[in-house]
BALOBA-1460 file (C-alpha; in Angstrom, 3 decimals):
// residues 187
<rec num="1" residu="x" x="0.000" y="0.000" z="0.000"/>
<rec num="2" residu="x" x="1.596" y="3.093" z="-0.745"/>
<rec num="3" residu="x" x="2.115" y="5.885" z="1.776"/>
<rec num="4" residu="x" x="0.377" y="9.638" z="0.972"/>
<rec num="5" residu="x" x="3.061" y="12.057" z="0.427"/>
<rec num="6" residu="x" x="3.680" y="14.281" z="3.753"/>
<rec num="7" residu="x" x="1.690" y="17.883" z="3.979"/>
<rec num="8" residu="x" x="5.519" y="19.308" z="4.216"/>
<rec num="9" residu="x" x="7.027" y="17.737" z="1.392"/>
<rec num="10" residu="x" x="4.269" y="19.209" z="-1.003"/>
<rec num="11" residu="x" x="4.074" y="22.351" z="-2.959"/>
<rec num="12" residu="x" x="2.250" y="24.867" z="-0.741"/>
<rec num="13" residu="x" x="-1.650" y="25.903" z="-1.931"/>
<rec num="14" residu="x" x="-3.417" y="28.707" z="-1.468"/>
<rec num="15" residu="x" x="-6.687" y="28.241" z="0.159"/>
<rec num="16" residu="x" x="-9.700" y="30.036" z="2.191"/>
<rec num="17" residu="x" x="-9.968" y="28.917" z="5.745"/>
<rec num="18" residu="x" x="-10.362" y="30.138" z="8.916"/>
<rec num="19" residu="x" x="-7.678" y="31.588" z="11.175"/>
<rec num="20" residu="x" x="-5.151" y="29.217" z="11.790"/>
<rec num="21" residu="x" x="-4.315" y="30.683" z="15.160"/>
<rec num="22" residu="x" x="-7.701" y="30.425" z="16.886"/>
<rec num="23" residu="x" x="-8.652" y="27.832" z="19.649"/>
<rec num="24" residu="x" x="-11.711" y="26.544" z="18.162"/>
<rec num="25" residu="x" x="-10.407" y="26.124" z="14.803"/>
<rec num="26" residu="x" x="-10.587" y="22.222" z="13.900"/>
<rec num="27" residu="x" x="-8.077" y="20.353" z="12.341"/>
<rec num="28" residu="x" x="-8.511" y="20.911" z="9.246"/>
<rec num="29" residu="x" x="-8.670" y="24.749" z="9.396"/>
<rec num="30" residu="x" x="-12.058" y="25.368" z="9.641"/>
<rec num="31" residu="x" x="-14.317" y="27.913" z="11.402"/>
<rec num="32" residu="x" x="-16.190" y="26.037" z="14.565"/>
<rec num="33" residu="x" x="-18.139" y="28.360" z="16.813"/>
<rec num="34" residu="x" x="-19.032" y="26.543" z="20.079"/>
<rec num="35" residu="x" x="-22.092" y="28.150" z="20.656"/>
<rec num="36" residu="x" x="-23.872" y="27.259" z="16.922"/>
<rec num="37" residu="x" x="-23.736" y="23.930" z="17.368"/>
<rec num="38" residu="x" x="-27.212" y="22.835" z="16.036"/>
<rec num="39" residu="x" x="-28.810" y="19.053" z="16.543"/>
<rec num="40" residu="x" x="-29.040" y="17.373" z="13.695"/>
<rec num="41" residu="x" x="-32.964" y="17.664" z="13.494"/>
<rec num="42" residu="x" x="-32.772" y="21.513" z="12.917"/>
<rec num="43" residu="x" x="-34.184" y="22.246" z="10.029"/>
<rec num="44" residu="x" x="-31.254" y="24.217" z="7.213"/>
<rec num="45" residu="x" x="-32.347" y="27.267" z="5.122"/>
<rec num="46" residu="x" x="-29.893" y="26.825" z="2.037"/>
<rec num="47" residu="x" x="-30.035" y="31.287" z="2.177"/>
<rec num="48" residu="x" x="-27.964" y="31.367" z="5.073"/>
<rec num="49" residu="x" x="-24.572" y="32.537" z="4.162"/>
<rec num="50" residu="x" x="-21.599" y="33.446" z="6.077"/>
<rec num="51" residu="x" x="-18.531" y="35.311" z="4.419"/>
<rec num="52" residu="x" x="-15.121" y="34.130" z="5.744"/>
<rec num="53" residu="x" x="-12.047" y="34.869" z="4.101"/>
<rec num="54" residu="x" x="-8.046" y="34.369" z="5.541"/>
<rec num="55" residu="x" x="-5.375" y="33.013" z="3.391"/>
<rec num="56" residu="x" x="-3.468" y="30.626" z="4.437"/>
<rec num="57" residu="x" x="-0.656" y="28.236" z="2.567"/>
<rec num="58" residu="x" x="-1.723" y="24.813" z="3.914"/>
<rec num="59" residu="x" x="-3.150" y="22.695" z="1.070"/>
<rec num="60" residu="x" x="-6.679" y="20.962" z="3.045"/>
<rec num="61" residu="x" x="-6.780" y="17.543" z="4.095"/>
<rec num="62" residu="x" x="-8.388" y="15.040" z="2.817"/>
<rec num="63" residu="x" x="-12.275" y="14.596" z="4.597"/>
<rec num="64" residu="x" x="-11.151" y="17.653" z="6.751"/>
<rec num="65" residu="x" x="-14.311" y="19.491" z="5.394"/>
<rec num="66" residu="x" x="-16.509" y="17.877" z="7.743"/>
<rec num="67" residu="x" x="-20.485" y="16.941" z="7.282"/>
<rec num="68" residu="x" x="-22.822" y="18.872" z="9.502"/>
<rec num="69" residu="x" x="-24.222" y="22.141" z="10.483"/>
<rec num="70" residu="x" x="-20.671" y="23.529" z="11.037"/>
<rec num="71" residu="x" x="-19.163" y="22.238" z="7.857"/>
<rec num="72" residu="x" x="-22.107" y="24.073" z="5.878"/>
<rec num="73" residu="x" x="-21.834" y="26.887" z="7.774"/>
<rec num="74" residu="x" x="-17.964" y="27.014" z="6.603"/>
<rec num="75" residu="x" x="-19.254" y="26.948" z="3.226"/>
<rec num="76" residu="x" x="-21.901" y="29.306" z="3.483"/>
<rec num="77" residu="x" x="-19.536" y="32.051" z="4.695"/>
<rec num="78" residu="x" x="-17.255" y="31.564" z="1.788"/>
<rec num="79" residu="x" x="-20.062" y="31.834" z="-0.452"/>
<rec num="80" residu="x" x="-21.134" y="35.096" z="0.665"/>
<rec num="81" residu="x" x="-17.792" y="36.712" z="1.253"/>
<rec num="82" residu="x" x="-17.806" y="36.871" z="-2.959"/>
<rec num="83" residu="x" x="-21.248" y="38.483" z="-3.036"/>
<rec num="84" residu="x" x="-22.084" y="42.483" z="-2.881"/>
<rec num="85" residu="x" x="-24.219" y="44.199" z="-0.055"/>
<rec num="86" residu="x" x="-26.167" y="46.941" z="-1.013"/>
<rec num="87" residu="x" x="-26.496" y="49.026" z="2.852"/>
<rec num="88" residu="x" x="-27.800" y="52.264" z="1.591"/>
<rec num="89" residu="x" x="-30.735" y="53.371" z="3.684"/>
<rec num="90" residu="x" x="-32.468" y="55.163" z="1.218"/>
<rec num="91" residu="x" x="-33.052" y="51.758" z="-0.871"/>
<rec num="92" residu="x" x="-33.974" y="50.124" z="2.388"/>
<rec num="93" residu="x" x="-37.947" y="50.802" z="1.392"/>
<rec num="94" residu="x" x="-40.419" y="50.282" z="4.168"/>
<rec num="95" residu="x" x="-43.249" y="48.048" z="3.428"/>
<rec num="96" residu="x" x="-46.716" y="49.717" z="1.754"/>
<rec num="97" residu="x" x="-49.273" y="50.520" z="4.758"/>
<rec num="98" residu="x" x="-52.452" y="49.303" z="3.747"/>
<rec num="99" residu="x" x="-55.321" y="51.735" z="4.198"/>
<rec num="100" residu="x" x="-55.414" y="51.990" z="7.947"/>
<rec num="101" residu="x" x="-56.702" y="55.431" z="10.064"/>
<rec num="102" residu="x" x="-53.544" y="56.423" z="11.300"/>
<rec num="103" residu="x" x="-53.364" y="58.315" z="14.894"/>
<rec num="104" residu="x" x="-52.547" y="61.948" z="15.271"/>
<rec num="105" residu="x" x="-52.334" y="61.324" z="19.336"/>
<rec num="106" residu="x" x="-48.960" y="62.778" z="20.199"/>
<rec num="107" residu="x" x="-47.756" y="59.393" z="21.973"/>
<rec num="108" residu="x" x="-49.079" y="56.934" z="19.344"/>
<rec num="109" residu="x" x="-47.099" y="59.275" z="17.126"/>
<rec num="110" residu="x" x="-44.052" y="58.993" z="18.946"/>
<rec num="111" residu="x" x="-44.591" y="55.060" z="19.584"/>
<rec num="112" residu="x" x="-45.065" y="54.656" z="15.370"/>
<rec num="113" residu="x" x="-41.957" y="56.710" z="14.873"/>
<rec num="114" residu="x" x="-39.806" y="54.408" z="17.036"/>
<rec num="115" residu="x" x="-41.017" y="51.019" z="15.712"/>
<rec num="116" residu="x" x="-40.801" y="52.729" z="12.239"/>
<rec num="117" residu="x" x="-37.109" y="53.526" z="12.980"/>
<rec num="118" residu="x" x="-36.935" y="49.503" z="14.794"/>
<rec num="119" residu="x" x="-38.233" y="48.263" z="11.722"/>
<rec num="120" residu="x" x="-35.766" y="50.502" z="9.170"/>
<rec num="121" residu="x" x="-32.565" y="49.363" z="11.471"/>
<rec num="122" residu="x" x="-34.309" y="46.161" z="11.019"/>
<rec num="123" residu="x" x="-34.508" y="45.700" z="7.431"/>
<rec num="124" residu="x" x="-30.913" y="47.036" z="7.270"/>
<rec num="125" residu="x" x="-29.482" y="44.408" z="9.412"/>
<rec num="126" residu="x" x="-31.484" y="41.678" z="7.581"/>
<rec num="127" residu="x" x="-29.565" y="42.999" z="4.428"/>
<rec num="128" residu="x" x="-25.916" y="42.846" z="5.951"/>
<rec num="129" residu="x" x="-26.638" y="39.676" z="7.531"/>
<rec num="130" residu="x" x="-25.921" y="36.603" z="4.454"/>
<rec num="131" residu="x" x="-29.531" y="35.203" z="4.021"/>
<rec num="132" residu="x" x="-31.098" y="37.787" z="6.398"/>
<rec num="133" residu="x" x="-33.584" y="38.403" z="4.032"/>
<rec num="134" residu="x" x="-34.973" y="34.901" z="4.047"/>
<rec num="135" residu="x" x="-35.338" y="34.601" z="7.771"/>
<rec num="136" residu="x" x="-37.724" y="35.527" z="10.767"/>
<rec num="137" residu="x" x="-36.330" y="38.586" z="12.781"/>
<rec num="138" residu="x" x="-35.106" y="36.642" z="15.425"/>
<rec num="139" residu="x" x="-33.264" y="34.069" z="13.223"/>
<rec num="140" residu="x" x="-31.661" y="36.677" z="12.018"/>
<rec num="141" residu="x" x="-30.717" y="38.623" z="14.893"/>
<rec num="142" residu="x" x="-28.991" y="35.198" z="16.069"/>
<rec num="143" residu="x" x="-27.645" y="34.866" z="13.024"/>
<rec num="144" residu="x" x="-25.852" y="38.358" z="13.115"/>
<rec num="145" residu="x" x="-24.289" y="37.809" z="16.734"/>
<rec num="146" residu="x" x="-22.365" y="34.772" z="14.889"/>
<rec num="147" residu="x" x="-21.336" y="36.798" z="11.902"/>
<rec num="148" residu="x" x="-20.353" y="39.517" z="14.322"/>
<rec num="149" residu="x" x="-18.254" y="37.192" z="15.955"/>
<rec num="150" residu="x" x="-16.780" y="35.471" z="12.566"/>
<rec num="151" residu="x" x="-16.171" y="38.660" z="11.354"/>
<rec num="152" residu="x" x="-14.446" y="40.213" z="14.452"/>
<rec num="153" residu="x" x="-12.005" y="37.089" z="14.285"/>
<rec num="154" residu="x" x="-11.221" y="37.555" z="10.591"/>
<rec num="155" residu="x" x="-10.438" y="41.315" z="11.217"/>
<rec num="156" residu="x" x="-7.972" y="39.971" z="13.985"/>
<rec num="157" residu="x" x="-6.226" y="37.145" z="11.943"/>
<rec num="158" residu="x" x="-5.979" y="39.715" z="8.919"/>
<rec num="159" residu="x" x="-4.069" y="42.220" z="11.560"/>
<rec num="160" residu="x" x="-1.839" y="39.350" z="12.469"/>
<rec num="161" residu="x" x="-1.242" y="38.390" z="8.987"/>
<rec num="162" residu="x" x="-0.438" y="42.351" z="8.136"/>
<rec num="163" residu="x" x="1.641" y="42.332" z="11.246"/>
<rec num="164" residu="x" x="3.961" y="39.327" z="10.468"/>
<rec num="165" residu="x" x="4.082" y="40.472" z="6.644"/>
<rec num="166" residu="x" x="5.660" y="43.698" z="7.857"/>
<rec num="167" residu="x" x="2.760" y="45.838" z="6.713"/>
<rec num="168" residu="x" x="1.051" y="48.452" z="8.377"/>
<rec num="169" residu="x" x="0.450" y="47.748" z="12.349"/>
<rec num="170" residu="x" x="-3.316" y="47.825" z="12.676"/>
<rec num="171" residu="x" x="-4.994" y="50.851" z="13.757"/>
<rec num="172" residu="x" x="-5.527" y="51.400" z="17.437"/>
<rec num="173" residu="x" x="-6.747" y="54.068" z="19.907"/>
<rec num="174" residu="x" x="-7.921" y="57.130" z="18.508"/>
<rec num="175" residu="x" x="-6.389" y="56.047" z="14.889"/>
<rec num="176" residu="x" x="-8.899" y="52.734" z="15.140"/>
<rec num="177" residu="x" x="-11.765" y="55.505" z="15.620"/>
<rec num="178" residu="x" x="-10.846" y="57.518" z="12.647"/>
<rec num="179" residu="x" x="-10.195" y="54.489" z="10.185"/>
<rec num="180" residu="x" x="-13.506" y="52.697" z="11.666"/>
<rec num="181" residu="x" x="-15.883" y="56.064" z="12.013"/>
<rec num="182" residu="x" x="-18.262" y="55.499" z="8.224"/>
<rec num="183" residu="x" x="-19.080" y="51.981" z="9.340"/>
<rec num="184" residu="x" x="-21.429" y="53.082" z="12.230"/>
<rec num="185" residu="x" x="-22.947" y="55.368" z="9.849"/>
<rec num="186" residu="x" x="-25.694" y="57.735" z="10.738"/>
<rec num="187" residu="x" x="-27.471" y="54.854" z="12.962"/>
């Protein structure tokens, strides 16, 4: 039976995987978050996607991608890490009100305007948020904590990366608020 050639005897690959320096990546270099673990019953929405994006030079092992709900969720973030987002508020458009009597009382005025600026915050999320769009409102608020989370790890291993390349350091202090200040946007 012949022996597989070792990992550091072979030409190095390029590949997307998650940062290699984290505790709960796996083996084979992919992104595990302890807290998604899902039973196998739970039901998958193919829309879910999940970008994640780190270079690194370790071709992937054989049957390291896994089966399961964290194995698809690997994929999923891939997927959407190639795909635009359109965030622009003003193409956010609030759903037609059907012909309703609409309250001129001062406080049901000022409890419309907040849910109104709930639901616009809302619909915004559900658009940064891969598959957002496809999901209930909590589904998708659970879904952003974890792509909070992915994303605030990628962010870190690309620093590291840039850091041992000799690049730029990363921002910090009251740099990290200057570079940082469009994302938070007017909301």
């Amino acid at each position: 039976m012949p022996v597989p050639p070792s990992p550091c005897t072979q030409a190095p690959r390029h590949q997307f995987s998650s940062a290699p320096h984290m505790a709960s990546a796996n083996a084979g270099g992919a992104y595990h978050d302890p807290y998604s673990q899902l039973p196998n019953s739970a039901p998958y929405n193919g829309s879910h996607r999940r970008s994640e994006y780190t270079a690194t030079s370790q071709p992937p092992p054989d049957g390291a991608g896994g089966t399961g709900p964290a194995a698809m969720r690997e994929m999923i973030f891939r997927i959407a890490a190639l795909q635009p987002v359109n965030i622009d508020p003003d193409t956010v458009r609030p759903p037609k009100r059907r012909n309703v009597r609409i309250s001129t009382d001062p406080q049901s005025v000022a409890a419309r305007m907040r849910r109104e600026r709930i639901s616009e915050r809302i619909r915004i999320l559900q658009r940064l948020v891969p598959g957002g769009t496809k999901m209930d409102t909590a589904s998708m608020l659970d879904e952003a904590i974890h792509y909070v989370k992915f994303l605030k790890t990628q962010v870190q291993s690309l620093e590291r990366a840039a850091a041992a390349n000799g690049q730029c350091a990363p921002p910090n202090g009251a740099a990290a608020a200057e570079a940082y200040q469009g994302l938070n946007g007017p909301w």
